[in-house]
C-alpha positions in Angstrom: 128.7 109.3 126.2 127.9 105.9 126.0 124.5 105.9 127.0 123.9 108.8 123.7 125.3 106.1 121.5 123.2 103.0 122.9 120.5 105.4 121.7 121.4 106.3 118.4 121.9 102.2 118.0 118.6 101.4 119.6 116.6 104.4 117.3 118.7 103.3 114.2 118.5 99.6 114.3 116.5 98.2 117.0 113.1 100.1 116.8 113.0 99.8 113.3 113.2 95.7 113.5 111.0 95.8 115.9 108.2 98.2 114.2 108.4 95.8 111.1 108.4 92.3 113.5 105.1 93.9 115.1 103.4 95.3 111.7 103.7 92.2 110.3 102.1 90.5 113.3 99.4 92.6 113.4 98.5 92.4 109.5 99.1 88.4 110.0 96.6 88.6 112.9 94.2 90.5 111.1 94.3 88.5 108.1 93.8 85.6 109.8 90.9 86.9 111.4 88.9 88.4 108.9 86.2 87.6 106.2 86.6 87.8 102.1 86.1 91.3 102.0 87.8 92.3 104.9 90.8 90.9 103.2 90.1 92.7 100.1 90.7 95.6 102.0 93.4 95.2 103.4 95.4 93.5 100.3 94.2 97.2 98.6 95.6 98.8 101.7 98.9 97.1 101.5 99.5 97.7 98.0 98.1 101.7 98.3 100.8 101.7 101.2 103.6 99.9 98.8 102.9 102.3 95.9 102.9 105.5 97.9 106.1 104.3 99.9 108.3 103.4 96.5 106.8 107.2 94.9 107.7 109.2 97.4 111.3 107.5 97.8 112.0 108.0 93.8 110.9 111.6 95.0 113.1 111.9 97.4 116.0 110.3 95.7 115.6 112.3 92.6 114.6 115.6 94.3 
């Protein structure tokens, strides 16, 4: 029993810290590494990423 609730802790809150610690590492890394335009790209990315996220939670929330 208390191996299936260090698991649901580790999926809930763990993995999800960790996922955003390691996302923003790699988008630092590549920032950091890349020219004008590769930038570009990815600031367009990030915000086509941000837009979609908030729409499809005001989807879910009002749905």
């Amino acid at each position: 029993m208390s191996m299936r609730i260090f698991l649901l802790i580790m999926i809930k809150f763990i993995l999800p810290i960790a996922l955003f610690i390691a996302a923003v590492y790699g988008i630092s890394y590549f920032w950091s590494n890349s020219s004008s335009k590769g930038k570009k790209m990815i600031a367009i990315g990030l915000i086509t990423a941000l837009l979609a996220g908030i729409s499809l939670t005001i989807y879910l929330i009002f749905d």
